[in-house]
Structure formats: C-alpha cells, structure tokens
N, C-alpha and C positions, 0 to 999 in steps of 0.2 A: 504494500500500500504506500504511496509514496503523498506525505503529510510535507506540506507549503509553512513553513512560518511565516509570523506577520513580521513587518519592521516597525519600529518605535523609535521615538527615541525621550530620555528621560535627563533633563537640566541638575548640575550637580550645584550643591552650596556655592561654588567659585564660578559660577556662568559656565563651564564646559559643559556642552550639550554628549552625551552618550547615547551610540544606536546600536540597541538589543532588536534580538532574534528572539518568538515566543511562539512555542508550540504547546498546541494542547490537546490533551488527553482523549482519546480516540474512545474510550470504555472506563464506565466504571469502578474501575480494580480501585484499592484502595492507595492508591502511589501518593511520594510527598514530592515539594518544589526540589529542583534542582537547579544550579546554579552554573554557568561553563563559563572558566577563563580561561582566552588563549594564550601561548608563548609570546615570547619575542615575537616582534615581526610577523605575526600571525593577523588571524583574523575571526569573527566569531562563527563564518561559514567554514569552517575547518571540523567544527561539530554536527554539520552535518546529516553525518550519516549515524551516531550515538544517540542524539535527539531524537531523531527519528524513530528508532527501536525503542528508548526511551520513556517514548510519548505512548507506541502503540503496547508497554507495557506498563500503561497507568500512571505514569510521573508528568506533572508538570514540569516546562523545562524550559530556561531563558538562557540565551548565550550570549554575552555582550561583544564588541569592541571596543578595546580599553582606550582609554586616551591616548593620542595622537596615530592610532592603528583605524585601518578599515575605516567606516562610515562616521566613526566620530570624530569631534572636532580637535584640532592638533595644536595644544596653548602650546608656548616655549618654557612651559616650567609646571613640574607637580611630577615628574619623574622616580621621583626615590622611593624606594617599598614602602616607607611607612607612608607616603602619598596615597599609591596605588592602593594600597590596603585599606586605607581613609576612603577614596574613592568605592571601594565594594563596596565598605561600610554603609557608604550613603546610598550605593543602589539599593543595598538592601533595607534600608529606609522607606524609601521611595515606592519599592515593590509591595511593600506591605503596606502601605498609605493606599495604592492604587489596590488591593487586593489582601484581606484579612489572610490567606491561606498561605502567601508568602512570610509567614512568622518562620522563622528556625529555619530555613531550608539547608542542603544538602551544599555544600559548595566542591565542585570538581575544578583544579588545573594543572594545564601542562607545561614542562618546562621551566622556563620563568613564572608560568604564572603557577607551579605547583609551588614556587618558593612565596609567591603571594599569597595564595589561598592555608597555606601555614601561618604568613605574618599576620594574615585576618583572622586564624585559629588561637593567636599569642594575644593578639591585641584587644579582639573585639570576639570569643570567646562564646559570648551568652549569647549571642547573636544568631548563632549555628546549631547545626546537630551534629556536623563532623564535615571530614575533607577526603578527598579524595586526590593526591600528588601522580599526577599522570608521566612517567619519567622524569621526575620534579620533585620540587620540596627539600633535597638534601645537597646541593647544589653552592656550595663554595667556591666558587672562583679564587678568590687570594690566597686558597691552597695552591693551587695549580700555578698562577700570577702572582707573585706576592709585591709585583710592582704594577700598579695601573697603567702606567704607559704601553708596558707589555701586552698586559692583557687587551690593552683597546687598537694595539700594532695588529694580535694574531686572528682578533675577534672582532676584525671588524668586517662590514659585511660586503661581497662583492658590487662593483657597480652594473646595477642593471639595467636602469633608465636608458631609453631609448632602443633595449633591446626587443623585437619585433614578439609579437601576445604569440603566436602561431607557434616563433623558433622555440619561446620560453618553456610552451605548452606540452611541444614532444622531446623537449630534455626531463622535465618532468616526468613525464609516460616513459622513458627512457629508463630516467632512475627507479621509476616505482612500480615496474609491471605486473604487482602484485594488488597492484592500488585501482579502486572502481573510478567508474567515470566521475561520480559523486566527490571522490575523495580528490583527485586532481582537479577538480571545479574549486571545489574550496578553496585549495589551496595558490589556485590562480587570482582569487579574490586577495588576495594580500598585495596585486598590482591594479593602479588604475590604468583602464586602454584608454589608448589617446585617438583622439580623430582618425590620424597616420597609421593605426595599426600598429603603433609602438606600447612600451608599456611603462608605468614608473610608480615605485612603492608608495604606497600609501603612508608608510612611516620612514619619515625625512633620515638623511645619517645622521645629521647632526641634533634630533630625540632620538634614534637608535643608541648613540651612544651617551647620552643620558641615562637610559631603560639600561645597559648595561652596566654603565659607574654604580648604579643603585644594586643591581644583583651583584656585583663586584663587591661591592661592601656588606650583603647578607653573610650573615653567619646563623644558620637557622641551628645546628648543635649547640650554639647556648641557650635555645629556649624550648628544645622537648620537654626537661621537668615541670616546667611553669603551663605546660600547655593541660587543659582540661579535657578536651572532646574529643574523640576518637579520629583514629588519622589509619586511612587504606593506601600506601604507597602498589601503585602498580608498573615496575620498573620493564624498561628495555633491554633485552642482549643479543647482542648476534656469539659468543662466545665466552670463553675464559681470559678474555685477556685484562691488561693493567687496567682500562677503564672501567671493567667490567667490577673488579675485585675490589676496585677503591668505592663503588657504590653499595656493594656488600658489606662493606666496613661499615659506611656510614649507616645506612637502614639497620645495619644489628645494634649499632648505637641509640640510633632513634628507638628501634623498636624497645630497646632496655631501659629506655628513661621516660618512655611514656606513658600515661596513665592505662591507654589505650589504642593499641598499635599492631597492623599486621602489614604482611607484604604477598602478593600475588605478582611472580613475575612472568612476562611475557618472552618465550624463545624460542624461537627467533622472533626478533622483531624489529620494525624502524623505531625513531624517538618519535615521531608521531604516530604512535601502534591503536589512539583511539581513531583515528582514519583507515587505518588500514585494516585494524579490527574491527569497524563498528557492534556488529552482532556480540560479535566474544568480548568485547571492551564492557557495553552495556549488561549485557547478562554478568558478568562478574561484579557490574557494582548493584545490579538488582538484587543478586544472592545474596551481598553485603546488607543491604535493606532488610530483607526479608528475613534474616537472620537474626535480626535484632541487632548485629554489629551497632550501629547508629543509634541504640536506645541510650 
C-alpha cells in the first residue's frame, strides 16, 4: 500500500520555520507517535520507506527536516547539539499543542541525528518515552580528530553543486543496488534541481560544517548514567574491522551505564540501513514497542 505524507510546516520560538513529513495511521492497532530525525546532510524523505510500514502498523509518524536541511529554513546560526536538541524540544511542543496524542512520543535518529535524539534523551528526558540511535548516538568525533581543523580537513563534504540530478542519481543506484527506488528518491531529496538539470545541496558547506563542529564536540559517554528513558541503538557493519570494534566498545559502554539499554545490530549493512531496510528496520523497532521495551 503505498501511504503519501502530508507537508507542514511548524514556526520554532527563534522564527525558523521547520517542514515535517506526517503520516497517519492506516488501522486501528493501538500504535504510539513517533518521531524521525535525519543525519547530517540528510533529509526527512530519507524515512520514507520506515514511515511507511510504520504507519501501516498502527504508529503515528512525523519526520522533520532539521534546520538548515531539506524544506526548512536555513538561519546562519542554532547549529550546536544543544540547539538542535532545543529545536526537537520545541517540535515536540508544538506537536502536542496541535494534537493531544503527541504527549511522550517515541523519538528515532540517525547518524548525527542519533547523537541528537540522545542529547534530547539527556536534556529534555520527561518529554519522551525512549530513542531509538539508528547507527548513531555513540559517535565521538574528537576521539578519532582530537584537533578540529583535522577533522573539518577529512570530513568535509564533497563538492557537488552543479553536478547534473540524472549523473548524481545513477552513482547512487550504483553504490546502492540493494537500495528501492523509494530509498534513492529520498535520498536524492537532500539536493535541490535547478532549472538546468543541475543539482545543489540543500545544506550550505558553510552550516555543514557548523552541524559538524557541534557533533565534533558531543561526547554522549558522559551522559549515559544521567540518562533516564530507554535507548535501542540499532548499529551498522559490513564486518570485523577497527570501525566496527570501536562501536562495540562504545555501545557495551553505553549499554552498562544505562538505566535502560539494548542493541540490535544490523549485518551486513549501509549506515543508512533504515532505507535500505525499511520493512526489517521498522518491525525491529515495532517489536521494541510491543515488548514493552519503551514502558
């Protein structure tokens, strides 16, 4: 069954206007709100095809684009986690002002925005019912970079403005032949097309590397103890190698200091594994739901 979200969009305390994605619920079952935030440089059609399944198993479900990403509006400052984490906060204001049923909802993200949807777990706590860190959440950069300069040398993003929507489209299909037509749609939405048939990112380099100085300075290992609500990390591997092992480090860490913590990992996988997954992404955090995990 193929469920159309609506677009929205919802004014935050500081004038940035935010445009969510809202799907709803196709039957009765008794599902709760869910929440999607994208990565870096993402966008909230990258959810997709999780939404989707989502919806048609009972869950409300909104997926945003964060400031200066996708459809909303791109200020020159509010970058830094505890910003971005302020910003859910307020969505999730907002959603429940517009709709009693968004009280508590579920919040899912990937990436960077798993290491957000943990700072919105640290910060703003009573607000939630738990998170969901989609290859994300444990994510220390100034481990790996312990000088910023470096890390903004090695991490910063290719130039791809101007590059033709068509060439970008089948390097994509290229890298992901495992990936639906649904899930390289999305992920093409993280460019705008130009008249020309060219295409150019929706998030500028210079908020790129803003959104990076801020996860550059997360350090989410000192705030598992202090965290209250239940945290599902669902990580990527394509193997046993050093990346792989330094994420097992940290998730046994996380997992041992928190009140409420498990880990489902995905293998093989990409780092965007809820696109490539949708079906198995979503049923693994349904079964977390229905488990009671989230009570």
């Amino acid at each position: 069954m193929n469920i159309e979200p609506t677009s929205s969009q919802i004014r935050l305390p500081d004038g940035v206007h935010v445009r969510f994605l809202e799907w709803t619920p196709v039957n009765e079952a008794p599902g709760i709100p869910i929440l999607l935030i994208h990565g870096l440089a993402s966008n909230a059609r990258l959810w997709d095809g999780p939404a989707r399944v989502l919806t048609q198993m009972g869950h409300a479900v909104i997926a945003i684009d964060q400031r200066g990403h996708g459809l909303s509006d791109k200020p020159d400052s509010g970058y830094g986690m505890a910003e971005i984490a302020a910003d859910v906060a307020d969505m999730l204001t907002a959603l429940e002002d517009r709709n009693a049923k968004w009280h508590r909802p579920l919040i899912i993200g990937q990436s960077w925005g798993g290491n957000v949807v943990v700072e919105v777990a640290h910060r703003f706590g009573d607000r939630i019912r738990g998170v969901v860190a989609v290859d994300g959440g444990t994510i220390e950069l100034s481990h790996a970079f312990p000088e910023w300069e470096e890390c903004k040398r090695v991490l910063s993003p290719p130039a791809l403005a101007g590059l033709s929507y068509e060439k970008l489209r089948s390097y994509i299909r290229g890298s992901h032949p495992d990936w639906s037509d649904e899930a390289i749609d999305g992920q093409m939405h993280n460019m705008e097309l130009l008249s020309d048939g060219t295409i150019r990112p929706h998030l500028s380099l210079v908020n790129h590397l803003k959104v990076l100085l801020g996860l550059w300075e997360h350090t989410p290992s000192q705030l598992w103890s202090e965290i209250e609500v239940p945290i599902l990390f669902t990580p990527a591997t394509r193997g046993d190698d050093e990346h792989t092992r330094t994420k097992r480090v940290q998730l046994d860490n996380a997992v041992a200091q928190l009140r409420k913590g498990k880990v489902e990992w995905f293998d093989p996988a990409d780092h965007d594994l809820h696109a490539q997954f949708p079906e198995r992404f979503a049923s693994v955090v349904n079964d977390a739901i229905t488990s009671g995990f989230f009570s």
